[in-house]
N, C-alpha and C positions, 0 to 999 in steps of 0.2 A: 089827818093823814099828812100834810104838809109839814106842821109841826115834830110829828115826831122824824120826817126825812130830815128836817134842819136839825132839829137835837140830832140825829145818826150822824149825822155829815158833821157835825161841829165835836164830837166825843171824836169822830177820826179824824179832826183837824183839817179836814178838806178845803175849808174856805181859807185857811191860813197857808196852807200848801201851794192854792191857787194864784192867792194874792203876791206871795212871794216868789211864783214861775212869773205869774204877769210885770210886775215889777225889776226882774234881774235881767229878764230878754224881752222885752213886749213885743216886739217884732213875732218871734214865735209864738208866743203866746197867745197875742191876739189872733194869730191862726189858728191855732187849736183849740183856741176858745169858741171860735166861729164856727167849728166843728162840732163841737162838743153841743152849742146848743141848738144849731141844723139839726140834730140827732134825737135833743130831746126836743126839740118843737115835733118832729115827727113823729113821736112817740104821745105825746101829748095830742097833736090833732088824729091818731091812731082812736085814741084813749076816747078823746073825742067823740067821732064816730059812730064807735061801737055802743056807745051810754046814751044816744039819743035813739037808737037802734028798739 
């Protein structure tokens, strides 16, 4: 499962888009970063959860 989110995400260029928001304003970036994965940690301990359920 993992492998194919990283193959999806790397066919849409995601980690090169990232790297290159991160890299031209970091300041922003590392905010939205920070976001982004507050978001998925809780999506993730959601996921969690419910699989020990």
């Amino acid at each position: 499962m993992w492998n194919q989110l990283f193959d999806f995400a790397d066919h849409l260029d995601v980690i090169g888009a990232v790297a290159i928001a991160t890299f031209s304003q970091p300041d922003k970036a590392a905010a939205k970063l920070a976001d982004v994965l507050a978001g998925v940690m809780k999506t993730v301990e959601a996921l969690d959860a419910e699989m020990v359920r």
